[in-house]
C-alpha positions as CSV (number, residue, x, y, z in Angstrom):
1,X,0.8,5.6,-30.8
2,X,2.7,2.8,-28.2
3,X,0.0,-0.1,-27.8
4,X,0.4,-1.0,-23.6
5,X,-0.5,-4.1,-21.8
6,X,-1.3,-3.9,-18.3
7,X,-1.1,-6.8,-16.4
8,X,-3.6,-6.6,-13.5
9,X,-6.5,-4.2,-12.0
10,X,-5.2,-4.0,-8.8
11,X,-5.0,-0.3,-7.2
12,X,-1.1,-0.1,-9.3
13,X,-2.5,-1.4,-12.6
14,X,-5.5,0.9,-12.1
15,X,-3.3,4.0,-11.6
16,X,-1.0,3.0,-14.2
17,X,-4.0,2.5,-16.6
18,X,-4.9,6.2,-15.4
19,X,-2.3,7.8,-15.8
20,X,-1.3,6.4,-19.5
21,X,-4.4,6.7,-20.5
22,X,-4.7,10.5,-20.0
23,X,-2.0,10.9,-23.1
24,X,-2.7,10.5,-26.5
25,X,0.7,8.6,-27.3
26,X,-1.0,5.6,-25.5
27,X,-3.5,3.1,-26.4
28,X,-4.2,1.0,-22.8
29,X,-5.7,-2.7,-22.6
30,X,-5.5,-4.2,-19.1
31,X,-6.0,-7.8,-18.3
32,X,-7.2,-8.8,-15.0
33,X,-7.3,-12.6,-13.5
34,X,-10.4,-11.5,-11.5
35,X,-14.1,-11.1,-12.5
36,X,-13.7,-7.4,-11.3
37,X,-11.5,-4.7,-10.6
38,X,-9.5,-4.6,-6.9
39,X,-10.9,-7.8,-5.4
40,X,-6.9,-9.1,-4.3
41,X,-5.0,-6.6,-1.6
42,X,-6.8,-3.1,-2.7
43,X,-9.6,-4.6,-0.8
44,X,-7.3,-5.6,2.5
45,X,-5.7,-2.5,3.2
46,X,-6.3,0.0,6.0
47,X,-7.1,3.0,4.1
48,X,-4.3,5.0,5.3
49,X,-2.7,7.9,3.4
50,X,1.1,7.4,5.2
51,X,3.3,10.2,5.5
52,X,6.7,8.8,3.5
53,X,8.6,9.3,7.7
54,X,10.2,5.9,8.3
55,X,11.5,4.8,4.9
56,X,15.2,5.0,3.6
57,X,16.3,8.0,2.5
58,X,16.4,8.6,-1.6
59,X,14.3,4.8,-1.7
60,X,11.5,4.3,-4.2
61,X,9.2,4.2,-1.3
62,X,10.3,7.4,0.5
63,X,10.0,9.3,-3.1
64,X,7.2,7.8,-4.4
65,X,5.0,7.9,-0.9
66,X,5.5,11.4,-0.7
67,X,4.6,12.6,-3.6
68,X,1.8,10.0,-3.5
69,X,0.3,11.4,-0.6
70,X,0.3,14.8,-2.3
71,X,-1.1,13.4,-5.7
72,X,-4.3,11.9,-3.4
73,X,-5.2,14.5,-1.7
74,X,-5.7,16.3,-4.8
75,X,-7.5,13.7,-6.7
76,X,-9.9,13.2,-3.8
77,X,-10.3,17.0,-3.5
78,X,-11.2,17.3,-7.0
79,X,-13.3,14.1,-7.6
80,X,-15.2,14.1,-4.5
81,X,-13.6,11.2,-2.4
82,X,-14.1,10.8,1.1
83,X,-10.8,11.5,2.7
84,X,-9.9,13.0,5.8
85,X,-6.3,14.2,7.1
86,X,-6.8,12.9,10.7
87,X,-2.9,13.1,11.1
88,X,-0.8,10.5,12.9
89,X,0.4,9.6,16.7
90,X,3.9,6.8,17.2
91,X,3.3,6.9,20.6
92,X,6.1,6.1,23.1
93,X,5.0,4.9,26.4
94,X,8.7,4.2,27.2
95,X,11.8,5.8,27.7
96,X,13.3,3.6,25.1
97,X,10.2,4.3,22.5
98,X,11.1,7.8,23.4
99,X,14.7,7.7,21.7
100,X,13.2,5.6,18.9
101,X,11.0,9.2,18.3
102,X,14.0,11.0,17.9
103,X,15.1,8.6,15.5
104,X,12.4,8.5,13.1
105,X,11.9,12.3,13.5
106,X,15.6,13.1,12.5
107,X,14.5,10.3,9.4
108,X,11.5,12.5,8.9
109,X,13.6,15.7,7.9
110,X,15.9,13.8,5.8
111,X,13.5,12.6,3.7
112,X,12.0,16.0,3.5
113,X,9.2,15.3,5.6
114,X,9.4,18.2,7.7
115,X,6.1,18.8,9.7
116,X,6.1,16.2,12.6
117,X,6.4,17.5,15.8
118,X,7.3,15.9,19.4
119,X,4.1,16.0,21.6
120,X,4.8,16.0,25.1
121,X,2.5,14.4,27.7
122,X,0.8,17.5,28.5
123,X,-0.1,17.6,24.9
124,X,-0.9,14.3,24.5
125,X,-3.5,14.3,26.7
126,X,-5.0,17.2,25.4
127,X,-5.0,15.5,21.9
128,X,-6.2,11.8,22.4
129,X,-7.2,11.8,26.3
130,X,-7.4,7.8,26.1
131,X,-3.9,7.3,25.4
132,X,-1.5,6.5,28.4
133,X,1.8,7.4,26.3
134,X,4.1,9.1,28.0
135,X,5.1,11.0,24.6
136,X,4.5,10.9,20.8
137,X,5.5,12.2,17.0
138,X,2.6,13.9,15.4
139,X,2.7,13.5,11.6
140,X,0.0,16.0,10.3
141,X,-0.3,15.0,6.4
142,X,-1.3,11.8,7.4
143,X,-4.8,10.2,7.2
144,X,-7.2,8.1,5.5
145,X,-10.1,7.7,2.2
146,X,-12.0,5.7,0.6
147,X,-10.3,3.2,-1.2
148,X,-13.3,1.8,-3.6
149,X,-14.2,5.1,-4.2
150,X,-10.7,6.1,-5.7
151,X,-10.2,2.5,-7.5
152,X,-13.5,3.0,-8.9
153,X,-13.0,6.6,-10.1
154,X,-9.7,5.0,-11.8
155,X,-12.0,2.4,-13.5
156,X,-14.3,5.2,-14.7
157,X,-11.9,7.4,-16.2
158,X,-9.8,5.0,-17.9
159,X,-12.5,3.5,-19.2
160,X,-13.6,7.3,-20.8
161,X,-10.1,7.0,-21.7
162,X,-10.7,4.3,-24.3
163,X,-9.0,2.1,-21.5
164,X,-9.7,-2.0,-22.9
165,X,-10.6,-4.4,-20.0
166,X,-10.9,-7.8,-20.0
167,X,-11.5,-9.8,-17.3
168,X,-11.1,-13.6,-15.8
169,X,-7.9,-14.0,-18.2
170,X,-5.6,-16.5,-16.8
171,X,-2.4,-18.2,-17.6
172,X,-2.7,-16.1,-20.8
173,X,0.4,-16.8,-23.2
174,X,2.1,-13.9,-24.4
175,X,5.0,-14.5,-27.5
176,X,7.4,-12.5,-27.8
177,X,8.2,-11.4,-31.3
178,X,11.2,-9.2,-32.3
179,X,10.6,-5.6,-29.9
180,X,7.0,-6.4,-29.8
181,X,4.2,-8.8,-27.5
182,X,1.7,-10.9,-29.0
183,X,-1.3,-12.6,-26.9
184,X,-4.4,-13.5,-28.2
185,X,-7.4,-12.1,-26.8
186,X,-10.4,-12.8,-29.0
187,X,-8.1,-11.8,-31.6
188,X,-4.6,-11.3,-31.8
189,X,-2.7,-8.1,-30.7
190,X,0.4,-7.3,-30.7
191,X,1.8,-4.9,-27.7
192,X,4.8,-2.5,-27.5
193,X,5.0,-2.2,-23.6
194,X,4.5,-4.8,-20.6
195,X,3.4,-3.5,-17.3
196,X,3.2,-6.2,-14.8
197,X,1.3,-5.2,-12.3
198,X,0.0,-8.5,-11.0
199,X,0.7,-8.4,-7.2
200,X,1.0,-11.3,-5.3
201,X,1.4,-13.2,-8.8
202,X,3.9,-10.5,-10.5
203,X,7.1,-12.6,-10.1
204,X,5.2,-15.4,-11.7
205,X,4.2,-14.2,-14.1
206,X,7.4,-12.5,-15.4
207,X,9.4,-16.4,-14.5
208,X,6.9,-17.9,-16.9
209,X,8.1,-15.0,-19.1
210,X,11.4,-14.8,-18.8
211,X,12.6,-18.5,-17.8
212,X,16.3,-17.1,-18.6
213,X,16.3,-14.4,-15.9
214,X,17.1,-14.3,-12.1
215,X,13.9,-12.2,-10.4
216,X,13.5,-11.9,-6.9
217,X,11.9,-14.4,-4.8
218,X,8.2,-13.9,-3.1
219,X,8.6,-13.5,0.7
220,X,4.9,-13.0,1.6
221,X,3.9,-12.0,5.1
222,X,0.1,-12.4,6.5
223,X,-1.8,-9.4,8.2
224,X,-5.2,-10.0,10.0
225,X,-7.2,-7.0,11.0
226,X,-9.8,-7.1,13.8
227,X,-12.8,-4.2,14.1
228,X,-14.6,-2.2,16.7
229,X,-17.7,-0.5,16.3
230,X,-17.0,1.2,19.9
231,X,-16.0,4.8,19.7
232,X,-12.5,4.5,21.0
233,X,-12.5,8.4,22.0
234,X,-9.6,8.6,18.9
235,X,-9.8,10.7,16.6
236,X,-6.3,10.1,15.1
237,X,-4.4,7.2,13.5
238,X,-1.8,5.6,16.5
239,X,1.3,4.0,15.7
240,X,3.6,2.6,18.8
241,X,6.6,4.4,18.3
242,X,8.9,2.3,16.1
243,X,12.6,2.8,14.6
244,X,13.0,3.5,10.2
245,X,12.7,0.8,8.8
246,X,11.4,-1.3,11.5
247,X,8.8,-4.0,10.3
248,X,8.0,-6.0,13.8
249,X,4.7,-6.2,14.6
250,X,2.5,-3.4,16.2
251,X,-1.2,-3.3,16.8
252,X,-2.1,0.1,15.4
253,X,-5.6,1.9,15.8
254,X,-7.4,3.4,12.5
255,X,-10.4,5.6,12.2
256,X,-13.2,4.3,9.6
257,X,-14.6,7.0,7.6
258,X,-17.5,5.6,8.8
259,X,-17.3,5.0,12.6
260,X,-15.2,2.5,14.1
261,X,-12.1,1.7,14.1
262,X,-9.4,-1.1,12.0
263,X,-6.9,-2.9,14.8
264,X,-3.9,-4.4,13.3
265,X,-2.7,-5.6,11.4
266,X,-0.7,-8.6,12.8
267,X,2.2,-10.2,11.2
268,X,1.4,-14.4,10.8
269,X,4.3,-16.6,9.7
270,X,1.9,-19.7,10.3
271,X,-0.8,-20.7,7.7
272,X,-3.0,-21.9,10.6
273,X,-4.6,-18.8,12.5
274,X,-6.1,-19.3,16.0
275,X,-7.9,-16.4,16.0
276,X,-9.3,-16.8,19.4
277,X,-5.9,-16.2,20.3
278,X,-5.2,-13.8,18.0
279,X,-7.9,-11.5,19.6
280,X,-6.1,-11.9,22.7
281,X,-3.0,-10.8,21.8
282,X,-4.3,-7.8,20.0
283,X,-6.5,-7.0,23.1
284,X,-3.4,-7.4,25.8
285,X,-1.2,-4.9,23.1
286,X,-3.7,-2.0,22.9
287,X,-4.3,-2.2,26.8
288,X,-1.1,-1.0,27.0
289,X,-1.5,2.0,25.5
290,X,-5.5,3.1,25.5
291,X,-7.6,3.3,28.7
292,X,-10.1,1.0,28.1
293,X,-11.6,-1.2,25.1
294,X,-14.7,-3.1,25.4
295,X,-13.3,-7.1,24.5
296,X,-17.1,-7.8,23.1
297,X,-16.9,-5.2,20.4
298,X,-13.7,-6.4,18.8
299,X,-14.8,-8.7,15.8
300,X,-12.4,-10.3,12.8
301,X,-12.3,-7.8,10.3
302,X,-10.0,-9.3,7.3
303,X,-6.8,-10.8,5.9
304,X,-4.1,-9.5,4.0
305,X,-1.1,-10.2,2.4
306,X,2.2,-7.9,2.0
307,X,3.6,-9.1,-1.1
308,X,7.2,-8.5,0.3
309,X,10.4,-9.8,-1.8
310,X,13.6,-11.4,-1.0
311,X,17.4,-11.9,-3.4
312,X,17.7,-14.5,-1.3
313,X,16.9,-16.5,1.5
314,X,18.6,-14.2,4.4
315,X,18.1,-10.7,3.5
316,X,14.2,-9.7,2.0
317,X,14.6,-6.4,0.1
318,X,12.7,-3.4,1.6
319,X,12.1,-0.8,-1.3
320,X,10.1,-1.1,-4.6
321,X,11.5,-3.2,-7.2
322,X,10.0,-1.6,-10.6
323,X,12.7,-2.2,-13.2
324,X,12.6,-3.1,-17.3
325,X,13.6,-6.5,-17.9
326,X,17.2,-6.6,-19.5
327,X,16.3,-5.9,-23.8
328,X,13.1,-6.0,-23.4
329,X,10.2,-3.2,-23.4
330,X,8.4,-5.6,-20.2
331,X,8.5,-3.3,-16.7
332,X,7.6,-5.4,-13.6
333,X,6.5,-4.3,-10.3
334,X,7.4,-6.3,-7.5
335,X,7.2,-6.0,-3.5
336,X,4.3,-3.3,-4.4
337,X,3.6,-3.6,-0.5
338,X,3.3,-0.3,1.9
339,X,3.3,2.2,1.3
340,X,2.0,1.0,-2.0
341,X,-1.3,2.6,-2.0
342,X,-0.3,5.7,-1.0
343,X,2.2,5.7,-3.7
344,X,0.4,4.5,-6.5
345,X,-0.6,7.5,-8.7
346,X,3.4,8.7,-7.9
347,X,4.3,4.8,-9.1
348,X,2.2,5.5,-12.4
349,X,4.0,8.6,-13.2
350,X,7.3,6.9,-12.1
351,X,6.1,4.0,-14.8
352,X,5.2,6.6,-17.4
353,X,8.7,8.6,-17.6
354,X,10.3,4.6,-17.8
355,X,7.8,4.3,-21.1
């Protein structure tokens, strides 16, 4: 039986923990720097199952999110988690946004995505009446669930697994002897894998680790997310229409499984959020593209961060990095951002076929 360290109890670690767990060649302990399980960016995410449309053909996240999307469904189906497959609108309102929905639905059907369908203004209004696009690409498979639900039906099972948690460990020292790990938790154990799931502190982590190797550098990019309790008259997920690949800033529309709606997120470069402004802006971007929003509702909602990655300091690297570090039995798991949660019980399988 392999002995596996997980590092971190995120919404990855969790699904890795999972998905180990369920074999009897594994015995699981996960360390977590928190006092519980999913407090860092599980918490700060829209809940939305994305379709795998708009990433590179053949990347990590255009494999990994579709089968993802698949693998959620069907845990939620069979555990009894609140999902719902609302679909998805990128709206175009012009002619240019138009083109860009060609693009991303010839993307679409290379990646094997092959369900979207061009909406045309007739449609549209038909669909989502409080839109004023002018046309749109409807992804069906997409939608949204309850995150807490499915990171703590992860926690449950792992721990029926025989799954080892420990909790508030920080700047734990692990040695390194021969093939093998070493850290002391109340005792010591020695480990045969590393999993470092760790998040925004994963690159740390494997640098205090591995001192002699170049990793990738943390390119971190703030979201905030603003709320309405108004009923919007949506009932599907809208995207502005946007090109593969494409990371500027949008101010999308989300259903809440329980009424309301997430707006967001933004993209902040500055540390220093005016979010007086901020509202603004957000309220000035969906006016041009719903009928009406009532400015009173719309409240700060939360923060994130995307735990993007750069090789250096001109180009930041778009796709998963999950790769074993050079002779050693350590995997790391870096730029975990989105489609990350929609990818993470395909990640754990991805990690569990590395093992």
């Amino acid at each position: 039986m392999k002995k596996i360290l997980v590092i971190g109890a995120g919404v990855v670690g969790l699904s890795v923990s999972y998905e180990l767990s369920k074999s009897k060649k594994f015995n699981v302990t996960v360390l977590e720097k928190a006092k519980k399980i999913g407090l860092e960016n599980t918490s700060k995410n829209s809940q939305v199952i994305h379709s795998g449309v708009y990433y590179k053909k053949n990347s990590l996240k255009n494999n990994l999110c579709i089968q993802g999307k698949k693998l959620i469904y069907k845990f939620c189906a069979r555990y009894k988690i609140k999902k719902k497959r609302t679909g998805k609108l990128f709206l175009a309102c012009t002619k240019k946004e138009e083109n860009y929905l060609n693009v991303l639905k010839k993307n679409a059907i290379k990646n094997g995505v092959k369900d979207m369908k061009i909406v045309t203004q007739k449609q549209l209004n038909r669909m989502e009446p409080k839109l004023k696009g002018s046309k749109a690409l409807f992804s069906p498979s997409s939608g949204i669930f309850d995150v807490k639900g499915f990171v703590d039906k992860l926690f449950e099972i792992s721990k029926k697994n025989k799954v080892n948690f420990y909790f508030n460990r920080r700047n734990l020292i692990i040695k390194k002897i021969n093939s093998k790990f070493q850290i002391n938790i109340k005792k010591k154990h020695l480990f045969d894998y590393v999993i470092n799931c760790a998040g925004m502190d994963a690159i740390t982590v494997a640098k205090k680790n591995f001192p002699q190797y170049e990793f990738p550098k943390n390119n971190f990019v703030k979201g905030i997310y603003f709320k309405t309790s108004e009923n919007l008259g949506l009932n599907r997920i809208v995207y502005r229409s946007m090109l593969p690949g494409d990371t500027k800033e949008r101010i999308d529309i989300t259903p809440l499984l329980d009424g309301g709606y997430i707006l967001g997120p933004s993209v902040e470069k500055s540390k220093i959020i005016n979010k007086k402004k901020l509202k603004s802006k957000f309220i000035n971007g969906i006016k041009n593209y719903l009928v009406s929003i009532n400015k009173k509702k719309i409240l700060y909602f939360k923060s994130g961060v995307r735990p993007k990655i750069k090789f250096n300091k001109y180009k930041s690297n778009e796709d998963f990095y999950i790769k074993r570090v050079k002779n050693y039995n350590w995997i790391n798991l870096f730029g975990i951002e989105s489609p990350g949660l929609t990818s993470a019980l395909s990640i754990a399988k991805y990690v569990k076929k590395m093992i």
